[in-house]
C-alpha positions in Angstrom: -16.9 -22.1 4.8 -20.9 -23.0 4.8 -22.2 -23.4 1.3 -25.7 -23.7 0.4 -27.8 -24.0 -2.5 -30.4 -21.4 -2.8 -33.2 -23.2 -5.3 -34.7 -22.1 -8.7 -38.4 -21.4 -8.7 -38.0 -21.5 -12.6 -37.5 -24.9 -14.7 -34.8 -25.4 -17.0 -36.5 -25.6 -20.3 -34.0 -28.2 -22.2 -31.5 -30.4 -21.3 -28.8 -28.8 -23.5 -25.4 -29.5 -21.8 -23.9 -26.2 -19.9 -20.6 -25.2 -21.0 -17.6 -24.9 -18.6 -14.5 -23.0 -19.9 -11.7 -24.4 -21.6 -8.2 -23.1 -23.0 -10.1 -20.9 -25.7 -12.5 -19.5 -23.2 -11.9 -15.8 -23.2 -13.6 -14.3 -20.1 -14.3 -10.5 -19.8 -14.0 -9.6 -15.9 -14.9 -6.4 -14.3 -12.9 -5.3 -11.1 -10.2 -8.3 -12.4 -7.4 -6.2 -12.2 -6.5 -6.2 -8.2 -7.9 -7.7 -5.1 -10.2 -10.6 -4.6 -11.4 -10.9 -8.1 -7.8 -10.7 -9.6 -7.3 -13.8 -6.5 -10.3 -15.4 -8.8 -9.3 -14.9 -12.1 -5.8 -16.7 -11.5 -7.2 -19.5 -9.9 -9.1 -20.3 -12.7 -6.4 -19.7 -15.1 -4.3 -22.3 -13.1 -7.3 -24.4 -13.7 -8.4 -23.8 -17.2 -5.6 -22.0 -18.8 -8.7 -19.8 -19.9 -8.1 -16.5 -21.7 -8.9 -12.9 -19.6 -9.2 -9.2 -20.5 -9.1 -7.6 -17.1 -11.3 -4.6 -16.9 -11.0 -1.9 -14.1 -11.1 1.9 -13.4 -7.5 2.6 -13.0 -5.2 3.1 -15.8 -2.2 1.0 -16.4 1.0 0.9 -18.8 3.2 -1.3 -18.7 7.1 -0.6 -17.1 5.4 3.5 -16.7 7.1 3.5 -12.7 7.7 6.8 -11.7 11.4 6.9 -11.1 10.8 8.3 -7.8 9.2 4.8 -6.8 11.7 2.4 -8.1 13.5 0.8 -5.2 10.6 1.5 -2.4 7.6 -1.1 -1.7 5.2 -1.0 0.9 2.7 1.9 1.8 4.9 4.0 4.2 7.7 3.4 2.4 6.2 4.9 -1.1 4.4 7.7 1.1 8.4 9.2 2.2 9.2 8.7 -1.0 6.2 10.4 -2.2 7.0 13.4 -0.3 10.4 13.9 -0.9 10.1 13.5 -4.9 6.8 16.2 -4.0 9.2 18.5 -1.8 12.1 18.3 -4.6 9.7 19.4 -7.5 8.7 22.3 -5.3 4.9 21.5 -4.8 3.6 20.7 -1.3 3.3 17.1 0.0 -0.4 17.7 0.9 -1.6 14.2 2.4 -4.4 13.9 -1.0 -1.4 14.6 -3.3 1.1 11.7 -1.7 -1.9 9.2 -1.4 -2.9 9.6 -5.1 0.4 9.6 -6.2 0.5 6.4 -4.0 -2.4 4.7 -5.1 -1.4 5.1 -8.8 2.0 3.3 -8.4 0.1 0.7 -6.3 -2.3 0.1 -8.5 -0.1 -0.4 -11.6 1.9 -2.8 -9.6 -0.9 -5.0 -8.4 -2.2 -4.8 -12.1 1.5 -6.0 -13.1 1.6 -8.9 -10.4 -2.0 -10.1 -11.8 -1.0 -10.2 -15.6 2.1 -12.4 -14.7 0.6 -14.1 -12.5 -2.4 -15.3 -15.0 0.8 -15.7 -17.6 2.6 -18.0 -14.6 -0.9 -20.4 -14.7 -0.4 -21.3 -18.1 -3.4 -18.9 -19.1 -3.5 -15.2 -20.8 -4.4 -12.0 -20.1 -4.7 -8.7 -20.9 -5.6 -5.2 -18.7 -7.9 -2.3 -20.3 -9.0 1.0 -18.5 -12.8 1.6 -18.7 -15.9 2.3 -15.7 -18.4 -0.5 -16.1 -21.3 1.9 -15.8 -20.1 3.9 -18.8 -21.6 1.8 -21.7 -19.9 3.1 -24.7 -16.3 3.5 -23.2 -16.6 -0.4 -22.1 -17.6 -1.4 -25.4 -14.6 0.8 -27.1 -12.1 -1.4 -24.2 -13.5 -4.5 -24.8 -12.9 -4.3 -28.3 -9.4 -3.5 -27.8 -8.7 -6.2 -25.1 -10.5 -8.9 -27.3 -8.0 -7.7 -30.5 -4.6 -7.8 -28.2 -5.8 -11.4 -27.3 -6.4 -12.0 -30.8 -9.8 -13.7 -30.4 -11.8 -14.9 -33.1 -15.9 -14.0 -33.5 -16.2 -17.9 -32.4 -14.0 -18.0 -29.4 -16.1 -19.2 -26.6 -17.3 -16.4 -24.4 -17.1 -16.0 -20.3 -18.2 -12.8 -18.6 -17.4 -12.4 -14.6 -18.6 -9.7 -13.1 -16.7 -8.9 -10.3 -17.0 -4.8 -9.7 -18.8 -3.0 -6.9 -18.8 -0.1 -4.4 -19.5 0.4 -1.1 -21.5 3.3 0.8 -22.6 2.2 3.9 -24.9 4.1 5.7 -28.4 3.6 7.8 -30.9 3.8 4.9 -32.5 7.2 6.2 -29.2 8.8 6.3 -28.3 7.5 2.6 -28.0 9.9 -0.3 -29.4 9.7 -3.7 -26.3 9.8 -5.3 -24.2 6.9 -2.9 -27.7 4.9 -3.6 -28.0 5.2 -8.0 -23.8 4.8 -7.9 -24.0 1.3 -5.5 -26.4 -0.3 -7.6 -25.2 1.4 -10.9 -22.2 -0.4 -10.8 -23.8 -4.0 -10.3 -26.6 -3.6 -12.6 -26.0 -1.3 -15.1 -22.0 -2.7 -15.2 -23.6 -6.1 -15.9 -25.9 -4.5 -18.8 -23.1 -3.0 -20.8 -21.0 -6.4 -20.5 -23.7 -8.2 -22.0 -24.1 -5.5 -25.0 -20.7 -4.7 -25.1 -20.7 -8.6 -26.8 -24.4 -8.8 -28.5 -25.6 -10.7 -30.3 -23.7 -13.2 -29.0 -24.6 -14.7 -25.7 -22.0 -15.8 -22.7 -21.0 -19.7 -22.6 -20.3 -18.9 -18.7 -21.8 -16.3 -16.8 -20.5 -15.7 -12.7 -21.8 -12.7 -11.1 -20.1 -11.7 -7.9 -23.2 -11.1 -5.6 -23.2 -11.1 -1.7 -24.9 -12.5 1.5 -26.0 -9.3 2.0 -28.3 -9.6 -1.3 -29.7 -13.0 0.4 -29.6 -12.5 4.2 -29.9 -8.5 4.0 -27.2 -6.2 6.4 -27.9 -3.4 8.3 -26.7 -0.5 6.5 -26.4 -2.1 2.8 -30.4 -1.3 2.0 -28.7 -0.1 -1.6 -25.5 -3.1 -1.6 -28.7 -5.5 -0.8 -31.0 -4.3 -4.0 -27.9 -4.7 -6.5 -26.7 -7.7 -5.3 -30.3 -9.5 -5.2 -30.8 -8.3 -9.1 -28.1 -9.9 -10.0 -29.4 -13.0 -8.4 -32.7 -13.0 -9.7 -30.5 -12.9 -13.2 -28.8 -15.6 -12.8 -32.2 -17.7 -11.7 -33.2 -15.7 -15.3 -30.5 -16.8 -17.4 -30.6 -20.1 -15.7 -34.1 -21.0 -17.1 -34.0 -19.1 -20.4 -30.2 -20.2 -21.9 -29.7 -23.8 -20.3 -27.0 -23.9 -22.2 -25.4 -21.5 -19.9 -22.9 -22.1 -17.3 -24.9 -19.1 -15.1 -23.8 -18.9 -11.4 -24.2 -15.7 -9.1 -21.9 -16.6 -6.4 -23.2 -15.0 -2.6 -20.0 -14.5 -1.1 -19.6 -13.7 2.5 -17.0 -11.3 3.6 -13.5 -12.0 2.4 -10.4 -12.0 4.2 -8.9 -8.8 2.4 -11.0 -6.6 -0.9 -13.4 -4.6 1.2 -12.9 -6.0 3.9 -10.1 -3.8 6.4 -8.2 -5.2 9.1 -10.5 -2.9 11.6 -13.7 -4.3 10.3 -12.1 -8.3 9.8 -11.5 -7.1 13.8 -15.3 -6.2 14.2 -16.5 -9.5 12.3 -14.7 -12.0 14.2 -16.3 -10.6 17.8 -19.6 -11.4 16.1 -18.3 -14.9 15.3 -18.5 -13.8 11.9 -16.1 -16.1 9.1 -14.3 -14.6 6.5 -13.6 -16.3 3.4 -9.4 -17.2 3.2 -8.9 -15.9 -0.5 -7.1 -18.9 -1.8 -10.0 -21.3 -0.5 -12.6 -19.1 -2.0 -10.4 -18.6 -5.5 -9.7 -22.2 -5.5 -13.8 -22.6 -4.7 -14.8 -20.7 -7.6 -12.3 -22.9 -9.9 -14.3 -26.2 -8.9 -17.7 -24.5 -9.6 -17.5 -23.5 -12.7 -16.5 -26.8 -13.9 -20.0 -28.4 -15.7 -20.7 -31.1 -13.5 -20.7 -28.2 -10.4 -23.7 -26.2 -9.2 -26.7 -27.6 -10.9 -28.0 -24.5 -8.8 -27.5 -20.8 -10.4 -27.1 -19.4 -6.9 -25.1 -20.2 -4.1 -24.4 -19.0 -0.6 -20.9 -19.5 0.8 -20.8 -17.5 3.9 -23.7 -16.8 6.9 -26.0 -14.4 7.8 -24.5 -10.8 9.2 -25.6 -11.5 12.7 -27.8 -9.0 13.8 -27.0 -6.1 16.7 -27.8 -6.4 20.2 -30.7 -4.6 21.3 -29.9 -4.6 25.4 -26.6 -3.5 26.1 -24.2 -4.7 28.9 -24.0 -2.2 32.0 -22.3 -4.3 34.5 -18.8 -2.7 35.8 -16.2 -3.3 33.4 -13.0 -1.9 32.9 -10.0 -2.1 29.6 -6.6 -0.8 29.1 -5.6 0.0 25.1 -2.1 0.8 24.7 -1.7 2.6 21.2 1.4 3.9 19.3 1.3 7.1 17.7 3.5 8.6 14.7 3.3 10.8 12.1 4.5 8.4 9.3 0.9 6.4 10.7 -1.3 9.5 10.4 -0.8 11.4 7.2 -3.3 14.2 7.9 -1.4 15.4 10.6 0.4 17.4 8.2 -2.9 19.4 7.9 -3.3 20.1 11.4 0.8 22.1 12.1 1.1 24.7 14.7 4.0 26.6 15.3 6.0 23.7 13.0 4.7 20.9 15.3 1.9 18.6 14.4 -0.9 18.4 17.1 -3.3 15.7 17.6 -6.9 17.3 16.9 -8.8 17.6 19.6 -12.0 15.2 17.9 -9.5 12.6 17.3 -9.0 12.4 21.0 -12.6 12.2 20.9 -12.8 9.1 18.0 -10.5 7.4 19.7 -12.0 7.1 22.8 -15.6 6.2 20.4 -14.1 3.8 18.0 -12.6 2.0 21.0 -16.2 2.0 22.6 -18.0 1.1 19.8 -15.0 -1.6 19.0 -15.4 -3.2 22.5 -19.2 -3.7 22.6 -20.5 -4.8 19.2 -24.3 -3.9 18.2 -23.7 -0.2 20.0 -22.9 3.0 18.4 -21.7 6.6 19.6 -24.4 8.4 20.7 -23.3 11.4 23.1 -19.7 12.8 24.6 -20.1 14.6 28.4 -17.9 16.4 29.9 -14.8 16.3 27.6 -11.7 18.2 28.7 -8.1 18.0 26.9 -6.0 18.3 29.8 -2.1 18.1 27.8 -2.4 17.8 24.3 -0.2 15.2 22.3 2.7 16.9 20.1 4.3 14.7 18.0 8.1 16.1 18.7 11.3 15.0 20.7 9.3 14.2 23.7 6.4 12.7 22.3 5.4 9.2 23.8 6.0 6.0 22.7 3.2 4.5 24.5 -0.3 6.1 25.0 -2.8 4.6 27.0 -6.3 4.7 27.0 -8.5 3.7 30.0 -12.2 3.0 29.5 -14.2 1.9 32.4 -18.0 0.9 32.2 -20.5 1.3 34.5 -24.0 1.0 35.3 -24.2 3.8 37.8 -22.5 6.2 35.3 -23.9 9.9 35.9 -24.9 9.9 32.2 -26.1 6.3 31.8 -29.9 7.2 30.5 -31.5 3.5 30.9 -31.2 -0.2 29.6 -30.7 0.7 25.8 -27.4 2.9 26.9 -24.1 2.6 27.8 -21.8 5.1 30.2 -18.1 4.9 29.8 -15.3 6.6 31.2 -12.4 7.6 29.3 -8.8 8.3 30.2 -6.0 9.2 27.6 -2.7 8.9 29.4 1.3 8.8 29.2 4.0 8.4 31.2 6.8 10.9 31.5 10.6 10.2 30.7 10.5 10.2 34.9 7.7 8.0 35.0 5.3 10.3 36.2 1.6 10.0 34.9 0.8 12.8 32.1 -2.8 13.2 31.7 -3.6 13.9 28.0 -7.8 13.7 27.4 -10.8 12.8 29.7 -14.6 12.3 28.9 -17.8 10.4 29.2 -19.2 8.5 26.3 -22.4 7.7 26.2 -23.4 4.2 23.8 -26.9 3.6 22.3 -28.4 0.3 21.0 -27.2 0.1 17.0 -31.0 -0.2 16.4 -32.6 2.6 18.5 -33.2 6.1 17.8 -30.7 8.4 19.5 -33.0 10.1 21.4 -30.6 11.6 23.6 -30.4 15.4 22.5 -30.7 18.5 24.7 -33.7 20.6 24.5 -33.5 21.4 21.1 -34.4 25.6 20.4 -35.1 27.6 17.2 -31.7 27.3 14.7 -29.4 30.0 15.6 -29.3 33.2 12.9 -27.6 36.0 12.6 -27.8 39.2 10.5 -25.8 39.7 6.9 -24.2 43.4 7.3 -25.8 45.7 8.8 -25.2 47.5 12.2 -24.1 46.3 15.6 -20.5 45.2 14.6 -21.7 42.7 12.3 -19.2 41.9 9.1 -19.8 41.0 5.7 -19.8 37.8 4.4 -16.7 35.7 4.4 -15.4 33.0 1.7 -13.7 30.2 3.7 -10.7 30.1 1.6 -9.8 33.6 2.4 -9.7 32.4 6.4 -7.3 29.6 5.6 -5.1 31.5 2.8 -4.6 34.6 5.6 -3.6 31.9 8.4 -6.5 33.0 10.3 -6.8 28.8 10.9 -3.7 27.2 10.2 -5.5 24.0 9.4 -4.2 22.4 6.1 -6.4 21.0 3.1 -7.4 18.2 5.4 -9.6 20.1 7.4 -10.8 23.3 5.2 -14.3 22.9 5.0 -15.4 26.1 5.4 -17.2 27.5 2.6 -18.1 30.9 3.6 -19.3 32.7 6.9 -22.5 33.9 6.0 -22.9 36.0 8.9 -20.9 37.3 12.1 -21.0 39.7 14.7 -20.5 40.2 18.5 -23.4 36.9 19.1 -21.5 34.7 17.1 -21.7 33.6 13.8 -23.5 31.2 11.0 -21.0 28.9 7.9 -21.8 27.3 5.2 -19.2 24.0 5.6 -18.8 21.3 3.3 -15.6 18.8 3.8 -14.1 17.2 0.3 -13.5 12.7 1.2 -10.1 12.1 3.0 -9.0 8.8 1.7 -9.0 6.3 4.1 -5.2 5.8 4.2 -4.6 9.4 4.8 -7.3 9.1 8.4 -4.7 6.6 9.0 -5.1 5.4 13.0 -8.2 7.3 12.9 -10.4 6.0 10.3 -14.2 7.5 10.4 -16.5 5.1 11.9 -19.9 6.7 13.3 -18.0 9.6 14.3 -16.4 11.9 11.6 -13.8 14.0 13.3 -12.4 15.6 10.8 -15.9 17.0 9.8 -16.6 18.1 13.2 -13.3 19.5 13.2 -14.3 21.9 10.7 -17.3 23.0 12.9 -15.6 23.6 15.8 -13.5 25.8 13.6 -16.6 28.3 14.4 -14.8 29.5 17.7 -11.4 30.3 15.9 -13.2 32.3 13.5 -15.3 34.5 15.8 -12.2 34.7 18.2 -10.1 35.8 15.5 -12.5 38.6 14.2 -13.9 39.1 17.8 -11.3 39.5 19.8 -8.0 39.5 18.1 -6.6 36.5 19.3 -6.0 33.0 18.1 -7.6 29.9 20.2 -7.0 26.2 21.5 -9.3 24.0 22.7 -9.8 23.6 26.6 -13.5 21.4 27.1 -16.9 20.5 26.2 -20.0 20.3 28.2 -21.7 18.0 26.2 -21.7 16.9 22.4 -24.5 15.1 20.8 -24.6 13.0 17.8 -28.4 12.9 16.4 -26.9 11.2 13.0 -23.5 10.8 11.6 -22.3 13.4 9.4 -20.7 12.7 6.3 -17.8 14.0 4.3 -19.1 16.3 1.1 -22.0 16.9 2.8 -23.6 20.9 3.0 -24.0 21.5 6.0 -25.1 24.8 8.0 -23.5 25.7 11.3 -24.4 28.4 14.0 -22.3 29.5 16.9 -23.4 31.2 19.4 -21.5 32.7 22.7 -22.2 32.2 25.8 -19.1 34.7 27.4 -15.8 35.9 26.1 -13.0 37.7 27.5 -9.6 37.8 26.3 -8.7 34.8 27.2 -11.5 32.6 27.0 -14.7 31.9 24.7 -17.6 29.9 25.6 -20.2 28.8 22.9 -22.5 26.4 21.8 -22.6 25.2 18.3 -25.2 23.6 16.1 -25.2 21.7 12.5 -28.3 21.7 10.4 -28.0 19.8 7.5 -29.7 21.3 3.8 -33.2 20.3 5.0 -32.8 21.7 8.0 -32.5 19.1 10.3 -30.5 18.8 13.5 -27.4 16.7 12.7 -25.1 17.7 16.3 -25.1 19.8 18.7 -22.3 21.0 20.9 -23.2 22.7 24.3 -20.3 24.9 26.1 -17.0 24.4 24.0 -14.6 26.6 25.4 -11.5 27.7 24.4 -9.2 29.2 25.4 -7.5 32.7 23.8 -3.3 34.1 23.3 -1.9 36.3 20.8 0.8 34.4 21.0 -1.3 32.3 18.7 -1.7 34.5 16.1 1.9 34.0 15.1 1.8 30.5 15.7 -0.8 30.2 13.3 1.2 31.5 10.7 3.6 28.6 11.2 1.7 25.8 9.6 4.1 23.8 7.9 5.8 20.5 9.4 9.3 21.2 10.5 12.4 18.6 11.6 13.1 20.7 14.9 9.8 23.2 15.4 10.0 25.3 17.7 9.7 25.0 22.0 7.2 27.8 22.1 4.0 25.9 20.1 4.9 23.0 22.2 4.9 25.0 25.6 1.6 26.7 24.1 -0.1 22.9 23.4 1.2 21.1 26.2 0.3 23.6 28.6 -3.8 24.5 27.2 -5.1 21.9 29.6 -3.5 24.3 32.8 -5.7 27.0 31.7 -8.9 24.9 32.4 
């Protein structure tokens, strides 16, 4: 690990000697109940045999296992087990119910394995439940922690500061909101620590800061701001309480917290380091000792390095062999036809992206040409157990639009139980320089509008939890973003759509990146809807001309869509689609998604729960769409 000091511009006023914890030391640490800071916390127990009340969001008793979880460990494991106590009880296992049910037994166990671990050290330690950002309800827990620990008014005090969020984003695509709760947490968590004790002042005082508050990192404008306040405190405290241990700690990315195997993945091809958590606990341990960091700031870690501007268009081919399951994916619960569960179509299309963007760090998705699914993957008897995706770059690419792009060919593949290829998804994705403009939309036209009521066939408005109730989709609360169809009639038709967070665990192999699939999903939904009330018949997807990406769109966010058609019969419907978002600018556009039409569908629809043996029809009907084309 690199360490360096970053220097004072302040001068310590006296040379009062700094205070370093001891057995009496009773520390108050935010985020200590899991993860790295929990790593942290007993490392310096070990050290110091310190005292600790752990502070986090989630809320813990003691021996309060469900009984449906004793016996399982491990996150697929608790998921079955989630499912069946779910199924038993008679309430659906919808993939947000089973991961917070989940995530609260895994939490309370990892809250459990701290406390005796602290206890194992030699030191002591307690857990309350409070939000940092809430002043009065972290006053009200640290009151309570202090009084289980039975510490007296002249204990010597320790504060670590260990909380923070994450939402990443390009800073003219951030909202308000994800901005004010990013740098909430740092600041105003670290203000309602220090009152939460006033009058008294901290003997030691870490703050867990970041090289992204030092060295700046694309995407982390608001991460950046907090974690740079907290360093200018530190340089604050330093020079105004010398007789405070004050150290704000610039930590690089860690190997685990925030830090997901995908995006460890992503670091290393940019010869990035990530911190080994005992090291860095173990680190932490040595610093706080008096004679350590004269400095009150330190950088362990390097600078993000920054993304490529000119991207690689010499020939250039890779094979990715992937196994799918449904235990692996638990919003494919949501997405059941005819009793089978059916790979979305726009996962087909991340996979290929995430793969692309994967392969050539410093790009990002900007375009999809000429997408067809060909045999779409059921997850039944004869599912694969190996799919293979084929990517192959070129220069000479019939999409490739100049130096700052990059074309590549997709192939999604199987074999048969014969050995015969099986061809299951095709396109061309088109890669833009992480730092240019996308620039690569289609002539862009006036937004598409349609009447409310009136003549010409047109229909009142629609609330999009009637269309899902009614089996009109059969998609599952995974993918109902649909808020209401504000207008429809034989043109097409304009929504109101707005997609509630999917936990990452429940996008399992399919985790949003720069493309959100499961919010384009719910656009795309636009066909089904104007088939359904159109025509009469339910749809399946077929191809797309072309699909642009002007910015990434982002789950909870309001968004307006417009469909319009291009031809319909009764078996087919061509349309393009557009997304606006509430200021009215163009998010993606979608040119010539067809789809193709049955009323054989309709009844399949109906069938939207996961069954042990579904039935041969919806598996004909899926595997089969791509024979239509």
């Amino acid at each position: 690990m690199m360490m360096t000091q970053a220097q004072s511009t302040s001068a310590v006023t006296s040379a009062e000697p700094r205070h370093g914890p001891t057995q009496e030391t009773v520390f108050l640490v935010s985020g200590g109940g899991r993860g790295i800071t929990a790593a942290c916390v007993i490392a310096i127990a070990r050290r110091y045999r310190s005292r600790f009340v752990l502070i986090g969001r989630s809320p813990y008793e003691p021996d309060a296992e469900p009984a449906w979880a004793a016996g399982h460990a491990g996150e697929a494991e608790l998921k079955r087990a989630a499912m069946a106590y779910l199924t038993e009880t008679g309430e659906r296992p919808t993939p947000r119910r089973v991961q917070g049910l989940v995530n609260e037994v895994s939490a309370r166990r990892e809250i459990a394995a701290t406390l005796a671990s602290v206890e194992a050290a030699g030191g002591q330690a307690c857990y309350v439940a409070a939000d940092v950002t809430d002043g009065q309800g972290l006053a009200a827990a640290v009151t309570e922690g202090l009084g289980v620990l039975g510490v007296n008014d002249g204990a010597p005090l320790g504060i670590l500061h260990g909380a923070g969020v994450l939402a990443d984003s390009l800073v003219q695509h951030k909202r308000v909101a994800d901005f004010e709760r990013v740098l909430s947490v740092k600041v105003d968590g670290l203000t309602n620590l220090l009152a939460a004790v006033a009058p008294r002042h901290p003997d030691v005082l870490v703050l867990f800061s970041s090289v992204a508050g030092f060295f700046g990192n694309a995407g982390q404008a608001d991460y950046a701001v907090a974690n740079e306040v907290l360093n200018k405190t530190a340089h604050w405290v330093h020079a105004h309480e010398p007789g405070c241990h004050v150290l704000a700690v610039n930590w690089g990315p860690w190997d685990g917290g925030m830090v997901t195997p995908g995006l460890k993945a992503q670091l290393e091809l940019r010869h990035i380091e990530v911190i080994p958590v005992e090291a860095g606990a173990e680190l932490l341990a040595d610093l706080l000792h008096p004679s350590a960091a004269p400095h009150p700031q330190l950088v362990v870690g390097r600078a993000m390095a920054p993304p490529r501007r000119d991207l690689p268009i010499k020939e250039r081919s890779h094979r990715i062999h992937r196994t799918l399951r449904l235990t692996d994916n638990p919003f494919l619960v949501d997405h059941v036809i005819g009793g089978r569960a059916v790979l979305p179509t726009v996962c087909a299309v991340a996979w290929m992206v995430n793969a692309c963007e994967q392969l050539y760090p410093g790009a990002t998705f900007r375009r999809v040409d000429d997408y067809r699914a060909l045999k779409g993957i059921v997850f039944d008897e004869e599912a694969a157990d190996d799919y293979i995706l084929d990517l192959t770059a070129s220069a000479s690419a019939p999409h490739n639009q100049g130096p700052a792009t990059l074309g590549v060919e997709a192939l999604i593949w199987s074999q048969t139980s014969g050995g015969l290829p099986r061809y299951h998804y095709r396109a061309h994705v088109t890669l833009g320089a992480a730092d240019t403009t996308a620039g690569m939309g289609l002539d862009e036209g006036p937004a598409v509008g349609h009447r409310v009521g009136g003549g010409n066939g047109s229909v009142a408005k629609i609330a999009g939890a009637t269309l899902y109730r009614d089996r009109v989709l059969f998609h599952g609360p995974s993918f109902r973003g649909i808020q209401e169809v504000l207008t429809l009639d034989e043109r097409g038709l304009t929504m109101v759509c707005s997609l509630p967070a999917l936990p990452v665990d429940v996008q399992g192999q399919f985790p949003v990146q720069t493309f959100n699939p499961y919010v384009v999903d719910v656009q795309l939904q636009s066909l089904l809807v104007w088939a359904h009330h159109v025509i009469g018949y339910g749809g399946l997807p077929l191809r797309i001309g072309c699909g642009v990406q002007h910015r990434p769109l982002r789950f909870d966010e309001v968004t307006m869509t417009s469909m319009t058609v291009l031809s319909s019969s009764s078996r087919h419907l061509v349309a393009d689609v557009e997304v606006r978002d509430a200021a009215g600018e163009l998010c993606m556009e979608v040119r010539e998604a067809e789809i193709t039409l049955s009323e054989r569908l309709n009844t399949l629809f109906l069938d939207n729960r996961l069954e042990r043996v579904p039935s041969e029809e919806a598996g004909s009907m899926v595997q089969g769409m791509g024979d239509q084309a």
